[in-house]
mmCIF file of the N, C-alpha and C atoms, coordinates in Angstrom:
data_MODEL
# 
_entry.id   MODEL 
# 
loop_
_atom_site.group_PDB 
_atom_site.id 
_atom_site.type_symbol 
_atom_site.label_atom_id 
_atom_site.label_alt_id 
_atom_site.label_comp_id 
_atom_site.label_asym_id 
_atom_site.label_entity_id 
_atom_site.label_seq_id 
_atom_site.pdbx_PDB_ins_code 
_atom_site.Cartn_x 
_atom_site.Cartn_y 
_atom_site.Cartn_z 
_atom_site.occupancy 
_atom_site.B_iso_or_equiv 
_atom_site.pdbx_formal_charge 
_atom_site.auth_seq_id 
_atom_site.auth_comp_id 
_atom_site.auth_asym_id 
_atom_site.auth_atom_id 
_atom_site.pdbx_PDB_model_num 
ATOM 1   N N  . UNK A 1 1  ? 0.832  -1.181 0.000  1.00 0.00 ? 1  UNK A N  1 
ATOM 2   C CA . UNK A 1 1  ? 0.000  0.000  0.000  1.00 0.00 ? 1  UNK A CA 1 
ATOM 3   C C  . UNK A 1 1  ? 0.877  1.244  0.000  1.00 0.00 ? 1  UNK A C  1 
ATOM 4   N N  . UNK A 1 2  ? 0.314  1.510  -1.001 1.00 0.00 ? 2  UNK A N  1 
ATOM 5   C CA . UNK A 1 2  ? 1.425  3.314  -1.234 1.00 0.00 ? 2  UNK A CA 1 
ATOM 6   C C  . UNK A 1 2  ? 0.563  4.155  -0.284 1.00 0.00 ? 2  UNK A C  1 
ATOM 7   N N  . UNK A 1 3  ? 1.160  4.900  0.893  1.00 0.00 ? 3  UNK A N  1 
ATOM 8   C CA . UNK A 1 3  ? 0.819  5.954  1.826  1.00 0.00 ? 3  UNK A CA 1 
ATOM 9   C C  . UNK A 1 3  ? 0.097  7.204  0.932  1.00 0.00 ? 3  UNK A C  1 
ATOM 10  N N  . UNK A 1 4  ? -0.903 7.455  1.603  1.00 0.00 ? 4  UNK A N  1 
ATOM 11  C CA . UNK A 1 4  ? -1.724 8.545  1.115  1.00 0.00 ? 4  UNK A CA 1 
ATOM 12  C C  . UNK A 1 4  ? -1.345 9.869  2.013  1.00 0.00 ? 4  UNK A C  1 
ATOM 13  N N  . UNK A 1 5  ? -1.868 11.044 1.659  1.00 0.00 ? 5  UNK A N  1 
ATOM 14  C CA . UNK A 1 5  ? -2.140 11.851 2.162  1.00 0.00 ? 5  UNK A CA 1 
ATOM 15  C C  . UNK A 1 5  ? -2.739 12.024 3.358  1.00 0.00 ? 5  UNK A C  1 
ATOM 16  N N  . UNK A 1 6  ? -3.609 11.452 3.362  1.00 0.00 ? 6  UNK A N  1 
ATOM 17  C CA . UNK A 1 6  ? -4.439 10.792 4.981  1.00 0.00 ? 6  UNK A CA 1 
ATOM 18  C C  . UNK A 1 6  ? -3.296 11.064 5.571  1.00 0.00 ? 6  UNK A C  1 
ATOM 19  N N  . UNK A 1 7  ? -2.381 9.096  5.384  1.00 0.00 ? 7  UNK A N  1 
ATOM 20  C CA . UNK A 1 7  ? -1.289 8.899  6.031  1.00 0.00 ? 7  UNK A CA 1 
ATOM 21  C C  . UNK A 1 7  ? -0.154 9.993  6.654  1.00 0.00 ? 7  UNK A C  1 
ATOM 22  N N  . UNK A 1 8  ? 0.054  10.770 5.406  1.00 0.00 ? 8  UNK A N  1 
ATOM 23  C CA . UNK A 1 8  ? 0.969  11.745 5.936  1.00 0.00 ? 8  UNK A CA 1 
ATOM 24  C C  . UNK A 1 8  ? 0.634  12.632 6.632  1.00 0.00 ? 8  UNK A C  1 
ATOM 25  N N  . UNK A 1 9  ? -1.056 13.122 6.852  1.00 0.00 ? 9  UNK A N  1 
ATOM 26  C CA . UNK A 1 9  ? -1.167 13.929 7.991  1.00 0.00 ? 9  UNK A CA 1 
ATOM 27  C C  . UNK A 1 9  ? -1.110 13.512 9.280  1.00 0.00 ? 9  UNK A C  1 
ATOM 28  N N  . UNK A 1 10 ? -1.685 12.166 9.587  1.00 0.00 ? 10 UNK A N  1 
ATOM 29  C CA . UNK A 1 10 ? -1.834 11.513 10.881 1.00 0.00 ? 10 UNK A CA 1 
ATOM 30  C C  . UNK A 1 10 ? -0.046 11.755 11.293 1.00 0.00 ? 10 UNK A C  1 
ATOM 31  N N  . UNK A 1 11 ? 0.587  10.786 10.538 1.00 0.00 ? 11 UNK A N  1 
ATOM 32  C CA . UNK A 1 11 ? 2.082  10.500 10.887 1.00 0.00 ? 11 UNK A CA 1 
ATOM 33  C C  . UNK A 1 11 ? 2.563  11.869 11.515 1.00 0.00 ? 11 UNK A C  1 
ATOM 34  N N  . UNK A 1 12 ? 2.182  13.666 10.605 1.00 0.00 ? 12 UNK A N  1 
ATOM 35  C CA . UNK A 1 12 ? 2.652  14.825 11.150 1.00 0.00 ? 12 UNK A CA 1 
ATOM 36  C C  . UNK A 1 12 ? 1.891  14.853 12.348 1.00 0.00 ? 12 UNK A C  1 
ATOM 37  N N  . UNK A 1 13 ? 0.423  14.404 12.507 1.00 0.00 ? 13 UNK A N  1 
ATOM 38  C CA . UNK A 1 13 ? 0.093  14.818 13.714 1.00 0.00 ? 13 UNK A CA 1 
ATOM 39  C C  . UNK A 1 13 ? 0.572  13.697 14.829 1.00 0.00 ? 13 UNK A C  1 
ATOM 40  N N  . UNK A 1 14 ? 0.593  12.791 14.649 1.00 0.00 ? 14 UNK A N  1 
ATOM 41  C CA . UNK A 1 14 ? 1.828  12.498 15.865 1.00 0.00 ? 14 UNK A CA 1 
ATOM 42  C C  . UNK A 1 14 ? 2.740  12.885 16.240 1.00 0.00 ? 14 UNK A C  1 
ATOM 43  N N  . UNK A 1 15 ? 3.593  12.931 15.206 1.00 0.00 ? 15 UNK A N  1 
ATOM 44  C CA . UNK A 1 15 ? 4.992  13.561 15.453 1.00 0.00 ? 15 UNK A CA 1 
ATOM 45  C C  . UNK A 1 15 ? 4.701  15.068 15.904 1.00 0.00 ? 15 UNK A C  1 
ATOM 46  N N  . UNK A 1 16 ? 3.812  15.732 15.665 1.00 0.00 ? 16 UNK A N  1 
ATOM 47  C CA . UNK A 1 16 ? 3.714  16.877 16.581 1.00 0.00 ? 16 UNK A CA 1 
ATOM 48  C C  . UNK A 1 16 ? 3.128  16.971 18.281 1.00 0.00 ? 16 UNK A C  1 
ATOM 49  N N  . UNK A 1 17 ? 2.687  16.094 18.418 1.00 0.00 ? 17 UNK A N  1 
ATOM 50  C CA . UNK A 1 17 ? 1.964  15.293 20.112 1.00 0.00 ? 17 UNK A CA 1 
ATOM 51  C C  . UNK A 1 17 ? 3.583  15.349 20.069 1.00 0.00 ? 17 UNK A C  1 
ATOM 52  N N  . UNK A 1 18 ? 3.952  14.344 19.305 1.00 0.00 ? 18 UNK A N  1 
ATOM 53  C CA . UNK A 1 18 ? 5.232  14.008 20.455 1.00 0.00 ? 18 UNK A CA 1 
ATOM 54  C C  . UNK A 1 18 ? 6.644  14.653 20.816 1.00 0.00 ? 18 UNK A C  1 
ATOM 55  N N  . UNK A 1 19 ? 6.666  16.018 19.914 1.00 0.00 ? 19 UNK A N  1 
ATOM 56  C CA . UNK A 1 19 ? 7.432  16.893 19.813 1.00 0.00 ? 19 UNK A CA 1 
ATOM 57  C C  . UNK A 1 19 ? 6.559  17.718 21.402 1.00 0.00 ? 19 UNK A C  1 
ATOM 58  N N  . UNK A 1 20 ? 5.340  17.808 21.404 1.00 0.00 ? 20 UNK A N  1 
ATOM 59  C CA . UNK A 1 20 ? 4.719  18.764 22.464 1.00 0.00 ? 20 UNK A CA 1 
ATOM 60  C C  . UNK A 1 20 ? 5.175  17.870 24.005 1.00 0.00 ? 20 UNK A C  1 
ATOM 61  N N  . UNK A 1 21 ? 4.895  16.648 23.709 1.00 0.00 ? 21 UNK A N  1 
ATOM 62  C CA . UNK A 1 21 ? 4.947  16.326 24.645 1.00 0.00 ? 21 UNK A CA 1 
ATOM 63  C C  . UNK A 1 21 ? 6.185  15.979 25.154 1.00 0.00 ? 21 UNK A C  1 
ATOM 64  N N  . UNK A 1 22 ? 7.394  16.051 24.520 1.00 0.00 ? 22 UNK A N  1 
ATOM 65  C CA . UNK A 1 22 ? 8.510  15.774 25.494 1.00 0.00 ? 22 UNK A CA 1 
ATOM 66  C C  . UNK A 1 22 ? 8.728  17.718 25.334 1.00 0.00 ? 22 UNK A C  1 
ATOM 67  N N  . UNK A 1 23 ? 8.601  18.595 24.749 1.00 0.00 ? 23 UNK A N  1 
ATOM 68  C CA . UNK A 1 23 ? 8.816  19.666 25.127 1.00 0.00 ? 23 UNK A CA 1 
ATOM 69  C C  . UNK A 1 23 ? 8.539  20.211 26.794 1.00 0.00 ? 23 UNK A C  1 
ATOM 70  N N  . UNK A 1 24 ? 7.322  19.883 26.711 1.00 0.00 ? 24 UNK A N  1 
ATOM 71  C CA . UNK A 1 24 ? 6.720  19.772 28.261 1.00 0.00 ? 24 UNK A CA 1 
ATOM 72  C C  . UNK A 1 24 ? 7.597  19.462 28.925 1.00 0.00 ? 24 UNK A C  1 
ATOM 73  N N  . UNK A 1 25 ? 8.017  18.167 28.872 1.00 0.00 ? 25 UNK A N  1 
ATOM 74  C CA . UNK A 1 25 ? 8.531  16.837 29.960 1.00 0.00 ? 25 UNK A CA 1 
ATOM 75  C C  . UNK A 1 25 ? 10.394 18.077 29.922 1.00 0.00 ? 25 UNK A C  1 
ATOM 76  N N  . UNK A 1 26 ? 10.880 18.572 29.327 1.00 0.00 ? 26 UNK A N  1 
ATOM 77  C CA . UNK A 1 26 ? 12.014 19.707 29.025 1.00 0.00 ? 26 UNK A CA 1 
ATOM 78  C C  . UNK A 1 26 ? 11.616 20.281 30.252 1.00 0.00 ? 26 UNK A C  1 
ATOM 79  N N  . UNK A 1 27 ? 10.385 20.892 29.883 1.00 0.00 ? 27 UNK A N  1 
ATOM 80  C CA . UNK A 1 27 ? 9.679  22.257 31.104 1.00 0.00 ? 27 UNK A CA 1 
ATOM 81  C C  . UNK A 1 27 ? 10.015 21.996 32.540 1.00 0.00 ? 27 UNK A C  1 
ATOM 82  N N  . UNK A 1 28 ? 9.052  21.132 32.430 1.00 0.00 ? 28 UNK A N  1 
ATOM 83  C CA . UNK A 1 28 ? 8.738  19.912 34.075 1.00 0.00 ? 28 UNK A CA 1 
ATOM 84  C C  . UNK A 1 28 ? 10.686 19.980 34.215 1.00 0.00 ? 28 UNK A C  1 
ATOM 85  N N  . UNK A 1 29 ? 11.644 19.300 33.534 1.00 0.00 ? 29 UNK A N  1 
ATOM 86  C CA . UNK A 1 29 ? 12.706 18.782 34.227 1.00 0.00 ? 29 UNK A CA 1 
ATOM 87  C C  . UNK A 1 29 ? 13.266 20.456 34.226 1.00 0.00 ? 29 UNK A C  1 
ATOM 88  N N  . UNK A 1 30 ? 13.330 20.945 33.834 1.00 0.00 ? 30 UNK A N  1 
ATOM 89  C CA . UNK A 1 30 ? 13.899 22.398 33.851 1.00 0.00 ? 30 UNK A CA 1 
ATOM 90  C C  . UNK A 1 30 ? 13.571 23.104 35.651 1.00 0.00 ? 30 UNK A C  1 
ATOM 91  N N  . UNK A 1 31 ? 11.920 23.035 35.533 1.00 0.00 ? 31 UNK A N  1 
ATOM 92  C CA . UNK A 1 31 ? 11.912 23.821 36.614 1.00 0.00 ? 31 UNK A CA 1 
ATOM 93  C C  . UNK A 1 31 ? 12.281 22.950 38.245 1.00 0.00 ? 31 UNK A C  1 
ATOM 94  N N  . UNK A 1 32 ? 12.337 21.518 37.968 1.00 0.00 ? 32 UNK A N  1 
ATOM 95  C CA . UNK A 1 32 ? 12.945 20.916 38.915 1.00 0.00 ? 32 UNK A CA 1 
ATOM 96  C C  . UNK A 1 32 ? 14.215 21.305 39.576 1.00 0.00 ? 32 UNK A C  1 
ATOM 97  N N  . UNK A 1 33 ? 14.865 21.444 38.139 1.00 0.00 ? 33 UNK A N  1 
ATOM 98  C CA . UNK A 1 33 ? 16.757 22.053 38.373 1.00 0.00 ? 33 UNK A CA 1 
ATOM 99  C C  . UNK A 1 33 ? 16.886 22.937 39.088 1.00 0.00 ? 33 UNK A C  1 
ATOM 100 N N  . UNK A 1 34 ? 15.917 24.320 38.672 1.00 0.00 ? 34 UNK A N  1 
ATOM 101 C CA . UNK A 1 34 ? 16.147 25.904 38.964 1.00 0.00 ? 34 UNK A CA 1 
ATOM 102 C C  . UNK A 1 34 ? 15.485 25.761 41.215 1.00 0.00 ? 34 UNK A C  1 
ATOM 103 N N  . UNK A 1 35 ? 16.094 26.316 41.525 1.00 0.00 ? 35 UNK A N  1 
ATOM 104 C CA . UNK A 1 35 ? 16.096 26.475 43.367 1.00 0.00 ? 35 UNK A CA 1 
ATOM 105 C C  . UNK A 1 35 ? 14.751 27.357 43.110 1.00 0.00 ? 35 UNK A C  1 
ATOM 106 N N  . UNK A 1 36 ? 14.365 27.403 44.071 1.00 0.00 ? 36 UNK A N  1 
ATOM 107 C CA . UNK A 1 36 ? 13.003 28.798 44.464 1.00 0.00 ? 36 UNK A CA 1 
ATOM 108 C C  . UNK A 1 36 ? 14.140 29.812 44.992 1.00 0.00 ? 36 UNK A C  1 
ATOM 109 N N  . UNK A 1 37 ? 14.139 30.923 44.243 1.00 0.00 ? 37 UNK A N  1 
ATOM 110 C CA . UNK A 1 37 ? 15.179 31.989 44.478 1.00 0.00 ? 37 UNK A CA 1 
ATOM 111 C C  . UNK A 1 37 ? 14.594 32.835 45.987 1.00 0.00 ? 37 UNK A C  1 
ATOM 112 N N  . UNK A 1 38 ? 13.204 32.667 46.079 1.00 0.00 ? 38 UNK A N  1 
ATOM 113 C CA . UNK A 1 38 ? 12.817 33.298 47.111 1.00 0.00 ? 38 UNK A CA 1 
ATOM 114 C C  . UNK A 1 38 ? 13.084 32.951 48.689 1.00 0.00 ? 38 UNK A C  1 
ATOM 115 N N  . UNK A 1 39 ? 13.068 31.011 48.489 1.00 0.00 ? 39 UNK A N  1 
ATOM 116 C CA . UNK A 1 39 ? 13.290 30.926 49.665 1.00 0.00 ? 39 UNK A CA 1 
ATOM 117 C C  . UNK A 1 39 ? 15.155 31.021 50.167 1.00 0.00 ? 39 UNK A C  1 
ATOM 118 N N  . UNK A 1 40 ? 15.709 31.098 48.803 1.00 0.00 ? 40 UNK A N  1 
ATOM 119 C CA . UNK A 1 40 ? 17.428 30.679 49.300 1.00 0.00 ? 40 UNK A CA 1 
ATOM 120 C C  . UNK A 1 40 ? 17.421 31.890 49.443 1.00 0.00 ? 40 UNK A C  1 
ATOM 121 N N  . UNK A 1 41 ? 16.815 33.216 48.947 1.00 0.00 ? 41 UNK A N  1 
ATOM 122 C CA . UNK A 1 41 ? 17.110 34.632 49.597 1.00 0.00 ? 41 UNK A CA 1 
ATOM 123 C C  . UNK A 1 41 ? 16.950 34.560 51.155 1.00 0.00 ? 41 UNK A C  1 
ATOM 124 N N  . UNK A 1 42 ? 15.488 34.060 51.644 1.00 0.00 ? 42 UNK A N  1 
ATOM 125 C CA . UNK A 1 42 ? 14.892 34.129 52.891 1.00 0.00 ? 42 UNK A CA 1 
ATOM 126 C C  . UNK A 1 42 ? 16.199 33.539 54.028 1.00 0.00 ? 42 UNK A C  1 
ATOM 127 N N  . UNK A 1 43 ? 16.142 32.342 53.510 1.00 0.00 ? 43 UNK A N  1 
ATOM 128 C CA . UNK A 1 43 ? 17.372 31.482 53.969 1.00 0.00 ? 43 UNK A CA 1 
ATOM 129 C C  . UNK A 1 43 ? 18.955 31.947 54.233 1.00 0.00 ? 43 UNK A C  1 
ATOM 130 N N  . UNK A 1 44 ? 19.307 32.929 53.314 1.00 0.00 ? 44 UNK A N  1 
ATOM 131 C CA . UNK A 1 44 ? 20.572 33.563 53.415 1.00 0.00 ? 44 UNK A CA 1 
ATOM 132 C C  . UNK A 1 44 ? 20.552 34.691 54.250 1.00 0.00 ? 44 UNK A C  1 
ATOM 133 N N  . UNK A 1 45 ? 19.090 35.271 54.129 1.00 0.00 ? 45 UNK A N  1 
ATOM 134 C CA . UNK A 1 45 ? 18.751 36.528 54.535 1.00 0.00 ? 45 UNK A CA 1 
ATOM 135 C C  . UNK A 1 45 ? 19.026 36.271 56.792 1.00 0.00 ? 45 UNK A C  1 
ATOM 136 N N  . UNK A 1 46 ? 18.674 35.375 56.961 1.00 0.00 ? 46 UNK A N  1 
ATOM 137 C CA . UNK A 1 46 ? 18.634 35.113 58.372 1.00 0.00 ? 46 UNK A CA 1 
ATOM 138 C C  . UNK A 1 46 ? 19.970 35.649 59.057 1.00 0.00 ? 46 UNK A C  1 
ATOM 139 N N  . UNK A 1 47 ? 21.121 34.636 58.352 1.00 0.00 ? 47 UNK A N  1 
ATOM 140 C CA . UNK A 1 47 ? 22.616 34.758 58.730 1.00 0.00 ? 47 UNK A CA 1 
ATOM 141 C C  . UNK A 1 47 ? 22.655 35.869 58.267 1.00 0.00 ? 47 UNK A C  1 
ATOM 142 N N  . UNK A 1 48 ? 22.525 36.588 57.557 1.00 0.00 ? 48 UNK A N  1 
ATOM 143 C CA . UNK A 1 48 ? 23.202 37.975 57.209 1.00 0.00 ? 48 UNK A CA 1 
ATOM 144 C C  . UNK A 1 48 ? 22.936 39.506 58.022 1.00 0.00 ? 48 UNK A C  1 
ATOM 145 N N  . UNK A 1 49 ? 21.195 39.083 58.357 1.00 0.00 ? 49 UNK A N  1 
ATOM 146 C CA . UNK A 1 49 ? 21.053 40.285 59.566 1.00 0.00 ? 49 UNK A CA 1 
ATOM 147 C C  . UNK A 1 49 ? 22.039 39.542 60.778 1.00 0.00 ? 49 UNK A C  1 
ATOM 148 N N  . UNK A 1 50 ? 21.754 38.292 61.203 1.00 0.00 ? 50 UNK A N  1 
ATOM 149 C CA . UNK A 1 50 ? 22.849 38.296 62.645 1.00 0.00 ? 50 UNK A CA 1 
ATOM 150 C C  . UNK A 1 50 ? 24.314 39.201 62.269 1.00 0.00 ? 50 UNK A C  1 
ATOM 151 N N  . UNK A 1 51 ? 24.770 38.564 61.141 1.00 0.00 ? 51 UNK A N  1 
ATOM 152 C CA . UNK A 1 51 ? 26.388 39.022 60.960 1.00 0.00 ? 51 UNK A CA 1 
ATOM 153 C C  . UNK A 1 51 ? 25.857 40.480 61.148 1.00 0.00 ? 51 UNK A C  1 
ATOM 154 N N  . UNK A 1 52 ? 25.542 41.042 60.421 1.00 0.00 ? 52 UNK A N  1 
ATOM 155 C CA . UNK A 1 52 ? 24.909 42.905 60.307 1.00 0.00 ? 52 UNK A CA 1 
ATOM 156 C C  . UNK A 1 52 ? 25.063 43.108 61.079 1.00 0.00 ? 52 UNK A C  1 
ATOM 157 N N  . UNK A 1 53 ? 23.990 42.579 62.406 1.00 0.00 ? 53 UNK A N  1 
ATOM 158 C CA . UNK A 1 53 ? 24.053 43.049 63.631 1.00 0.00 ? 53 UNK A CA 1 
ATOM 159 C C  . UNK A 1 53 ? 25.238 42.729 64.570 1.00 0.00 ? 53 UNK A C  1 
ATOM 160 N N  . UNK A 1 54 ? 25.876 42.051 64.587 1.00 0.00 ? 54 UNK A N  1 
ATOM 161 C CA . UNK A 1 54 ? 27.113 41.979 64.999 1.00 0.00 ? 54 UNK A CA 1 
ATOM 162 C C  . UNK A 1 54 ? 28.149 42.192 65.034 1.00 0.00 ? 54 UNK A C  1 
ATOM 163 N N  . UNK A 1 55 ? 28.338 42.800 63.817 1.00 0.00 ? 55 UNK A N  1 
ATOM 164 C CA . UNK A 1 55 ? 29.229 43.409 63.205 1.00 0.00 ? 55 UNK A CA 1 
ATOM 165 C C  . UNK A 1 55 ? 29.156 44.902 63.764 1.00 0.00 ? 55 UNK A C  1 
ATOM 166 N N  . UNK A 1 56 ? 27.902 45.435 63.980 1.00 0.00 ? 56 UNK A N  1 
ATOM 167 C CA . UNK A 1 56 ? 27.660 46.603 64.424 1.00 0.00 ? 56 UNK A CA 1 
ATOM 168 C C  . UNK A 1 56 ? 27.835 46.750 66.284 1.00 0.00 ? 56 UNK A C  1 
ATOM 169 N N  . UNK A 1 57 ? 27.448 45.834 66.572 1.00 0.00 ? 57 UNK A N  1 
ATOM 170 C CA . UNK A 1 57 ? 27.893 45.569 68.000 1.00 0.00 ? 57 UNK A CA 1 
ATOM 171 C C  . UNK A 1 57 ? 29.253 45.615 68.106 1.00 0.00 ? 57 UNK A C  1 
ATOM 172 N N  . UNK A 1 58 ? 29.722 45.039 67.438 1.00 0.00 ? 58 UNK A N  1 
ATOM 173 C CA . UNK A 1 58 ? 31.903 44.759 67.815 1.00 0.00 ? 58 UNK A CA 1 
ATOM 174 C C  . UNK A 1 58 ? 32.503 46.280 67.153 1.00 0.00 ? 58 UNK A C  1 
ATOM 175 N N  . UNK A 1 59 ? 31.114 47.125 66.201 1.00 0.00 ? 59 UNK A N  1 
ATOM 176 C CA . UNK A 1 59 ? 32.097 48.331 66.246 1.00 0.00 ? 59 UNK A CA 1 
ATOM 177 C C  . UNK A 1 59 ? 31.924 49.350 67.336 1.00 0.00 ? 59 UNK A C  1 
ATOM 178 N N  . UNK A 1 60 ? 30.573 49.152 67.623 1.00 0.00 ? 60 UNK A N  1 
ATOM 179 C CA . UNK A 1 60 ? 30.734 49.917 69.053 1.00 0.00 ? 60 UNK A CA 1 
ATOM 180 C C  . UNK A 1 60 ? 31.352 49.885 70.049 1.00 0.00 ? 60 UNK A C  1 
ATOM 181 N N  . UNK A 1 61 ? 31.796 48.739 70.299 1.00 0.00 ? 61 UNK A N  1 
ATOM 182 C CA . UNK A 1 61 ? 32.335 48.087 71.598 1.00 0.00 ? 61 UNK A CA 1 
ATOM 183 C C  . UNK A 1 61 ? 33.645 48.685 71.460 1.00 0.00 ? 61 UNK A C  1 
ATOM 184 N N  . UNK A 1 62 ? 33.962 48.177 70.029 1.00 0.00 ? 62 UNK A N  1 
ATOM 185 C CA . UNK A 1 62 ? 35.712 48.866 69.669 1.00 0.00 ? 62 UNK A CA 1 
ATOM 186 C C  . UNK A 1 62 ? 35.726 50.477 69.929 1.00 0.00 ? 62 UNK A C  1 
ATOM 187 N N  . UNK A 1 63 ? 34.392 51.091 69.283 1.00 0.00 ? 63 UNK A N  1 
ATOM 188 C CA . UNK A 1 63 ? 34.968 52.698 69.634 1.00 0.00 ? 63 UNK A CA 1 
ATOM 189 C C  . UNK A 1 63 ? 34.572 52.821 71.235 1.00 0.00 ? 63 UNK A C  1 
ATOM 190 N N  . UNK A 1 64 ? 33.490 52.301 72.010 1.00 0.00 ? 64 UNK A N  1 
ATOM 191 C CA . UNK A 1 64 ? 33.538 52.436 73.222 1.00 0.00 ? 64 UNK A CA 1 
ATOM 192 C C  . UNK A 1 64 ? 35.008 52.425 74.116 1.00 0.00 ? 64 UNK A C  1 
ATOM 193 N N  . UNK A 1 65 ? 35.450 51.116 73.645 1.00 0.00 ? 65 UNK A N  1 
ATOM 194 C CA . UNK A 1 65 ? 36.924 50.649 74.037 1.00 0.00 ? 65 UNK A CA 1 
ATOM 195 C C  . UNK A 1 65 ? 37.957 51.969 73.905 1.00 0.00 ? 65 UNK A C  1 
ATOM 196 N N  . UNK A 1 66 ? 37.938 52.294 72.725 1.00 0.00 ? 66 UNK A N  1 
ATOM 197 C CA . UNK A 1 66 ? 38.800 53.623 72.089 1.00 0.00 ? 66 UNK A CA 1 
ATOM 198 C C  . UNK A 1 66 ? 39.000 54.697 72.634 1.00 0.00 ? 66 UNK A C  1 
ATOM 199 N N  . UNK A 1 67 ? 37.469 55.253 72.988 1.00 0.00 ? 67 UNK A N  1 
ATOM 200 C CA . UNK A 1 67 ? 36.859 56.601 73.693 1.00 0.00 ? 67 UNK A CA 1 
ATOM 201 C C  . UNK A 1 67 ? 37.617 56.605 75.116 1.00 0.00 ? 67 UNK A C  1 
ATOM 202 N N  . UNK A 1 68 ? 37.234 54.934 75.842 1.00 0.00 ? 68 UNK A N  1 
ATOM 203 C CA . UNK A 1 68 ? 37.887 54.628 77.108 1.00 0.00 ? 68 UNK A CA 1 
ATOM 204 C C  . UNK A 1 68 ? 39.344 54.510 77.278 1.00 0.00 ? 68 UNK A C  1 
ATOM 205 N N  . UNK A 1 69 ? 40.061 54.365 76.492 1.00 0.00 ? 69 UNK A N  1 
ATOM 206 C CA . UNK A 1 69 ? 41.658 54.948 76.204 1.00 0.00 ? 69 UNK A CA 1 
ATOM 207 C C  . UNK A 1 69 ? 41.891 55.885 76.106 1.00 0.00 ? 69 UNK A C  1 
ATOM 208 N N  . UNK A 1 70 ? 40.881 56.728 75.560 1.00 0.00 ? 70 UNK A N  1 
ATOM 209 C CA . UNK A 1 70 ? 41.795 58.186 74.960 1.00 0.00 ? 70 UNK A CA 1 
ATOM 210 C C  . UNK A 1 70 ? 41.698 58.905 76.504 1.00 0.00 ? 70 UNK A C  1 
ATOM 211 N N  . UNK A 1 71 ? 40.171 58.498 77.099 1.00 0.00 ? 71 UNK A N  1 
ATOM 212 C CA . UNK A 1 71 ? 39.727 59.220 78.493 1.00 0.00 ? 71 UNK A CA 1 
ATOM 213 C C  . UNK A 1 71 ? 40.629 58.893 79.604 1.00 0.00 ? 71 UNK A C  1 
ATOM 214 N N  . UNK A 1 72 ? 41.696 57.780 79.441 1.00 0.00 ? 72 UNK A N  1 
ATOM 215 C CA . UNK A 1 72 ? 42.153 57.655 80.919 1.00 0.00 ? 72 UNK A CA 1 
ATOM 216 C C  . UNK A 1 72 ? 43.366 58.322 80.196 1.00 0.00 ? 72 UNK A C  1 
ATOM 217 N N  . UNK A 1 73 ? 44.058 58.339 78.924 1.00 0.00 ? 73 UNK A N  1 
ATOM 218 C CA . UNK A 1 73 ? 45.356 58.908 78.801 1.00 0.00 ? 73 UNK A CA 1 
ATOM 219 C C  . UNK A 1 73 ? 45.271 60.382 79.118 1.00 0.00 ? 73 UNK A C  1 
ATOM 220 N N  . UNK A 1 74 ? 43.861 60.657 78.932 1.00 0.00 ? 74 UNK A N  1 
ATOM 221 C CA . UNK A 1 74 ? 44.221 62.434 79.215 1.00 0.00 ? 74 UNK A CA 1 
ATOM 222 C C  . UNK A 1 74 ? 43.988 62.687 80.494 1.00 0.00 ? 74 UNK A C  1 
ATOM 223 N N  . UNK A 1 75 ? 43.676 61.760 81.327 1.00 0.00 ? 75 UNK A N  1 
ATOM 224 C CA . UNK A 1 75 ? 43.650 62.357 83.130 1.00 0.00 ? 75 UNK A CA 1 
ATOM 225 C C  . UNK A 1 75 ? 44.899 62.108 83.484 1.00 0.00 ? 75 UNK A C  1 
# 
């Protein structure tokens, strides 16, 4: 049987299902890969106010410290 026209549309419309459908299945594995950017912000975000704030604490302490040197050298 010599393939008709019929034939050759069905055959394109499969082959287009199955071009869609592993395109998809691309999608799906793609967004598996990619992290949720929101929560590794949230997540980073925690440690970074402590350091912030600590960092700001040890500079006070240092100029407190400083102030308290300069005050006993000049009595």
């Amino acid at each position: 049987m010599i393939p008709g026209y019929h034939d050759h549309e069905k055959f394109v419309q499969a082959h287009r299902q199955n071009l869609l459908r592993e395109a998809e299945h691309q999608r799906q594995l793609a967004q598996l890969s990619q992290p949720d950017h929101g929560v590794l912000q949230r997540f980073m975000a925690i440690p970074a106010l402590f350091l912030g704030g600590l960092r700001k604490r040890l500079q006070q302490q240092a100029k407190y410290r400083k102030q308290q040197e300069t005050h006993r050298t000049a009595q």
